[in-house]
C-alpha positions in Angstrom: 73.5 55.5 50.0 71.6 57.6 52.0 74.4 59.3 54.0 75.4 60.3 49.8 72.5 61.9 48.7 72.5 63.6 52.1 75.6 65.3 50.9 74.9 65.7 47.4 71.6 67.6 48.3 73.6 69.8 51.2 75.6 70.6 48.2 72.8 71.6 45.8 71.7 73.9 48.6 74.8 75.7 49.4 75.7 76.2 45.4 71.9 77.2 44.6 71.7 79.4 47.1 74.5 81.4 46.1 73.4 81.4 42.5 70.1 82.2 43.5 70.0 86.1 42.2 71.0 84.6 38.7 68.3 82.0 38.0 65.3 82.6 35.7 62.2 81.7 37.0 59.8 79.6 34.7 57.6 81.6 33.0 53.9 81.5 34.9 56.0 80.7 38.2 55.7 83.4 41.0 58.8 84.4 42.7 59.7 85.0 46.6 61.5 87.8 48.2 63.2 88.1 51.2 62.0 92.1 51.6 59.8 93.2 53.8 58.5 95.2 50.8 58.6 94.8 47.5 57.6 95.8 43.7 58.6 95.9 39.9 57.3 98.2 37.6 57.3 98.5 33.7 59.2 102.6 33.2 57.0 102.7 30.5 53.3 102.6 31.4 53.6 101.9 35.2 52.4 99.2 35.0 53.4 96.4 38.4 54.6 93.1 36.9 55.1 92.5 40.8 54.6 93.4 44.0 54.6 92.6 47.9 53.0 94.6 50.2 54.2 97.4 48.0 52.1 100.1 50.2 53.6 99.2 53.5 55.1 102.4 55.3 58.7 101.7 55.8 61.9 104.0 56.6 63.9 104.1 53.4 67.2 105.1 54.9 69.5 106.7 52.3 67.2 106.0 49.9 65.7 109.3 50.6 68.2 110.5 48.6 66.3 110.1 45.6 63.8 112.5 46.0 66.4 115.1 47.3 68.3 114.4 43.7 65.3 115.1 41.9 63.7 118.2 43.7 67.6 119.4 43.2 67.1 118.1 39.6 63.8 120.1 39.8 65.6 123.6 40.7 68.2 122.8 38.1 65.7 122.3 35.6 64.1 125.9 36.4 66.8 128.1 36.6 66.9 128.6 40.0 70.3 127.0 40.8 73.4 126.0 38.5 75.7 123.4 38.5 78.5 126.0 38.6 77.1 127.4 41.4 79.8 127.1 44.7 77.6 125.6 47.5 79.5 126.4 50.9 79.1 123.8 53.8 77.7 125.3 56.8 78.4 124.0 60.6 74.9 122.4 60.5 76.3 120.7 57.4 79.3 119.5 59.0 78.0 118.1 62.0 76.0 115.2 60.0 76.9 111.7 60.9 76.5 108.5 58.8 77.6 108.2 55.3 79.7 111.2 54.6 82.1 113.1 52.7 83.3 115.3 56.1 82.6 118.5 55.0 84.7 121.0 57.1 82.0 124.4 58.0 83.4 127.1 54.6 84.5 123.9 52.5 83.1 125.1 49.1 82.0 122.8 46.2 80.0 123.4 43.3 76.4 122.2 43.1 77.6 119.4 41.0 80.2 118.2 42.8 78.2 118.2 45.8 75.5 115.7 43.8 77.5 113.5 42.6 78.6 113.3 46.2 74.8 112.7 47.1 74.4 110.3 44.5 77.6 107.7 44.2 78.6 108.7 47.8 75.5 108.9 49.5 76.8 111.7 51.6 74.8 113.1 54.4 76.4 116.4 55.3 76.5 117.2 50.9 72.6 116.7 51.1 71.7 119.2 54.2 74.6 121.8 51.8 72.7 121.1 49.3 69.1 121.8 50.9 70.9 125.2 52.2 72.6 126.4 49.1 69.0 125.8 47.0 66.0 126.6 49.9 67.8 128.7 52.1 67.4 126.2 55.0 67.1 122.5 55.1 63.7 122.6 57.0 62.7 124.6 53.8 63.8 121.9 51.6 62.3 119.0 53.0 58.9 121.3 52.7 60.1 120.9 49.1 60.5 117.3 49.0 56.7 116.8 50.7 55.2 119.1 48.2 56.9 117.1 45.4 55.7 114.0 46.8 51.8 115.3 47.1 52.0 116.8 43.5 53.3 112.6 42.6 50.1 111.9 44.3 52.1 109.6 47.0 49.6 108.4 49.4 52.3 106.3 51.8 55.0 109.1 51.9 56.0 111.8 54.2 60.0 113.1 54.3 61.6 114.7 57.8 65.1 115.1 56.1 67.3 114.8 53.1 69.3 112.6 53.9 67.5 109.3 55.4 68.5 108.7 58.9 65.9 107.9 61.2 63.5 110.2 62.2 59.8 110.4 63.4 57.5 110.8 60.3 60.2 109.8 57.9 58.6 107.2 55.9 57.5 105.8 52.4 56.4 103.1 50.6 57.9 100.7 47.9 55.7 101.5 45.4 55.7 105.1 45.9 59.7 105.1 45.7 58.9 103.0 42.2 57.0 106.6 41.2 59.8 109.0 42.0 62.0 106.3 40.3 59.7 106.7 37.3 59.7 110.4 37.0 63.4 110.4 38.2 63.5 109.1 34.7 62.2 112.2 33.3 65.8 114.0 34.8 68.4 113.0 32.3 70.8 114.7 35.6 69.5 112.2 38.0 70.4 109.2 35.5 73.8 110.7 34.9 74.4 111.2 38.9 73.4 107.7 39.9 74.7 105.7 37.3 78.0 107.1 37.9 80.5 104.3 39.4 82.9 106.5 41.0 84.5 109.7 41.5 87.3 111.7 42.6 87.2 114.7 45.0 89.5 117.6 46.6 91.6 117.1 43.9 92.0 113.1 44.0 92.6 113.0 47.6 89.0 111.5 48.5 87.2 108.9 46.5 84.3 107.9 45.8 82.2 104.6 44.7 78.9 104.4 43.8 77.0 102.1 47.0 74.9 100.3 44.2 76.4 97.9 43.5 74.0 96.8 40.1 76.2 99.3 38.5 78.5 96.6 38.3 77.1 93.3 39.0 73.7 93.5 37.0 73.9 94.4 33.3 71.9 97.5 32.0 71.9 98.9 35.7 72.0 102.8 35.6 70.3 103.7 39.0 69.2 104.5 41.4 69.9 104.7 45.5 70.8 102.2 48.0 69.8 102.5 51.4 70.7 101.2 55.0 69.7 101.8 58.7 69.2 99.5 61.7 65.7 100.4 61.7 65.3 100.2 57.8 67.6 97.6 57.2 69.1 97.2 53.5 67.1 99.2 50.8 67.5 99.1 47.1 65.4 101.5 44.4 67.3 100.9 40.8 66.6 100.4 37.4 67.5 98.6 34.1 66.9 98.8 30.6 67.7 95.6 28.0 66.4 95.6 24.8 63.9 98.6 25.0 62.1 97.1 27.7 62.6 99.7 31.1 62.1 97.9 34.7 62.1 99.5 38.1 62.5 97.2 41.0 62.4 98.8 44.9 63.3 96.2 47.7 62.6 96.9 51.4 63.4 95.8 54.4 65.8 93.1 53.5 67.2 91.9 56.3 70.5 90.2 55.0 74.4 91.9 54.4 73.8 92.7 50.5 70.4 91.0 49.9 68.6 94.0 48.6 71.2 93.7 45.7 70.5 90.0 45.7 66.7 90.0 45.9 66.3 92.7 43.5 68.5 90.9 40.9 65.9 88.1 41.1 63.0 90.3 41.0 64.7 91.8 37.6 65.6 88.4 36.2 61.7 87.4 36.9 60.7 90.2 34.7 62.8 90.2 31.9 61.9 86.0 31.6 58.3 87.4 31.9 57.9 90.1 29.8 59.0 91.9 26.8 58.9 94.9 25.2 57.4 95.2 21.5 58.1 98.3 19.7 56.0 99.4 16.4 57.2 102.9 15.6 61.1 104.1 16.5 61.3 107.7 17.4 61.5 109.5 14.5 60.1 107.7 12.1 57.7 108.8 9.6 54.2 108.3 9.1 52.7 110.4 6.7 52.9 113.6 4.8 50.6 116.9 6.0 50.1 119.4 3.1 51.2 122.9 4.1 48.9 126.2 2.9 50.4 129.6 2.8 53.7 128.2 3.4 57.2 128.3 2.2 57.0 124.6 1.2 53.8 122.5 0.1 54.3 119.8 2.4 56.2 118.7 6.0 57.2 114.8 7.0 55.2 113.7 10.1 57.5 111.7 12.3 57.4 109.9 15.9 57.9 112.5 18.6 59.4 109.2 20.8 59.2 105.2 20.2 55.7 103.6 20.4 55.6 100.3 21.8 54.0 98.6 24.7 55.4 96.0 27.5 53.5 92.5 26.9 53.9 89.1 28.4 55.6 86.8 26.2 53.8 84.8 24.0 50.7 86.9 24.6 50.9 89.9 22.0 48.6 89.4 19.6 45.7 91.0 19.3 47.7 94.5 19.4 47.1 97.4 16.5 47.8 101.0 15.3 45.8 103.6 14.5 47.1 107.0 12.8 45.5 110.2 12.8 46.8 112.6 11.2 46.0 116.0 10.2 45.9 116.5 5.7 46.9 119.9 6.2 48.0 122.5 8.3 48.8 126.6 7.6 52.4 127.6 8.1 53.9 128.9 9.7 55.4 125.8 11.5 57.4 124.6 14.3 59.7 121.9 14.3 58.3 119.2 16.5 54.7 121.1 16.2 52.6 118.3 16.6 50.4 117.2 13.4 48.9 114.0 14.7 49.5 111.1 16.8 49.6 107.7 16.7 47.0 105.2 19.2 48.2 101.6 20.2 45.3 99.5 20.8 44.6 95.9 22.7 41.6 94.4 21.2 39.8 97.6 21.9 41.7 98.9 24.8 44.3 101.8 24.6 47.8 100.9 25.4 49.9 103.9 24.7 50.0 106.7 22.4 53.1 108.9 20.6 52.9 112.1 18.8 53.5 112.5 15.3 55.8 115.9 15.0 57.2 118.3 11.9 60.2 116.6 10.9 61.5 120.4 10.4 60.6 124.1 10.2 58.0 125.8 7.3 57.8 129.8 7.3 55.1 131.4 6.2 55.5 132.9 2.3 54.5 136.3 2.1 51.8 138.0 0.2 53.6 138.1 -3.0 55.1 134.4 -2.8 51.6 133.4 -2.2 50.0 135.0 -4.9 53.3 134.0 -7.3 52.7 130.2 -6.3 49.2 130.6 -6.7 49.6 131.7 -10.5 52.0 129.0 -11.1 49.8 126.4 -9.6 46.8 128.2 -12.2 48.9 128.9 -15.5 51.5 126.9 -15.2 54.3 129.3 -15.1 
């Protein structure tokens, strides 16, 4: 009898440890990681729904690549470089080692091309090209990447390349890698780079598939970076969205063959038992009409600039409530998406999150003789 429940609890083991990403933790019931370092983070507020020594300085190997795709994202943004642009690989660029997409010293790409390669191939030579093409050396560009981090107000972070291998003074923290991740957000480029699963280059001769593996495995995955070194072991910043509720999860330090993807499943699947996400206002909805003076309409709709909800625990939102303000009238002329109010989401008395209420549309301004026509209409009644 004994010798049997020996082997029926071996069995339990083995089959729940290999299911073990894919359980849902009770609600109220902490979870355990296997990282070194660890955190989840609501997109929305920033708010950490978990953490494990989330300030601990760590290499982050590849994951580097993050902030190099958004202080790319960043030069894209302003002008300074285009996605058309042809990036040439210099020698410097060619002699990278590591993850790589062997660029040969004059092998020209464009800009985007040479992203995506950052992003789903996690190439090291495409990110020192890269630094070249936009800051005129890669020393310049990792210049770039601190000055980024400091105006992110990363206290734990400090970047001696592009690209992620180990270096003295290359380090960062999981939950300053959760911060780029939430204003990596604010790059619809960077979303469409890393949540791309694959990708052909020189003409369908070399390809390419995304190293995060969520993409595939973990429903509503669409980014971010995987990472691996000897010294950093397996790294793992991503996000996913179900059901309007945003989650970013960063694992470090994980020191088993595809754990961070494992570990940071679990993490997910902890929060989205845990914790919802209540909306009260889809974007564009509206919430009132503002009279217009001196216009070439009376009145404009005021609509949500962007959905206003907040991310609760289940079966703790009550107590939640709106408050609109909203101007009665405004003088044209007016913009669309001028705001004209805004709408406050309160916890008992504490602020939870606020949205702008916007001009639903455009209002010129009449001119003298509209005015005074309108005017004697509004007097006379003709």
């Amino acid at each position: 009898m004994k010798k049997c429940s020996a082997i029926v609890l071996a069995i339990v083991l083995v089959f729940g440890n290999i299911g073990l990403a894919n359980v849902q933790p009770a609600l109220g019931v902490e979870i355990e990681t296997e990282a070194a370092s660890a955190i989840l983070m609501d997109a929305a507020s920033g708010q950490i729904l978990y953490e494990k020594e989330s300030h601990k300085e760590l290499p982050p190997a590849s994951v580097t690549k993050l902030m190099t795709l958004l202080v790319a994202s960043d030069a894209v943004a302003a002008g300074k470089v285009k996605l058309t642009d042809k990036v040439t690989a210099s020698e410097n660029a060619s002699k990278l080692g590591g993850s790589q997409i062997y660029l040969k010293p004059g092998e020209t790409f464009t800009l985007e091309q040479m992203l995506i390669a950052i992003a789903v191939g996690s190439a090291n030579d495409g990110c020192v090209a890269v630094a070249e093409h936009i800051n005129g050396t890669h020393e310049a560009f990792v210049e770039e990447m601190n000055r980024k981090a400091q105006e992110l107000g990363l206290k734990n972070t400090h970047f001696a390349n592009a690209y992620g291998l180990p270096a003295e003074g290359h380090y960062t923290s999981a939950y300053d890698l959760a911060v780029i991740s939430r204003e990596a957000l604010n790059y619809p480029l960077v979303r469409k780079l890393t949540s791309m699963k694959e990708y052909e280059l020189r003409d369908g001769k070399f390809k390419l598939w995304n190293t995060n593996k969520l993409l595939w495995w973990y429903p509503g995955a669409d980014g971010f970076k995987t990472g691996w070194t000897n010294e950093a072991k397996y790294c793992l910043a991503s996000t996913v969205q179900r059901d309007g509720l945003r989650l970013i999860c960063v694992v470090m330090g994980v020191p088993q063959v595809r754990g961070h993807f494992a570990e940071s499943m679990k993490i997910f699947n902890y929060g989205f038992a845990k914790y919802a996400f209540k909306q009260f206002a889809p974007a564009e909805q509206k919430q009132g009409v503002v009279k217009v003076r001196k216009g070439m309409e009376d009145e404009v709709l005021a609509v949500t600039e962007k959905p206003l909800g907040v991310t609760v625990e289940k079966g703790k939102d009550k107590n939640l409530w709106v408050e609109t303000k909203l101007s009665p009238e405004i003088n044209a002329p007016i913009q669309k998406g001028q705001k004209l109010g805004e709408v406050l989401l309160y916890r008992d008395d504490q602020l939870q999150g606020t949205v702008n209420l916007v001009a639903d549309h455009p209002v010129a301004r009449a001119s003298v003789t509209e005015q005074m026509t309108r005017t004697l209409k509004g007097v006379f009644g003709y």
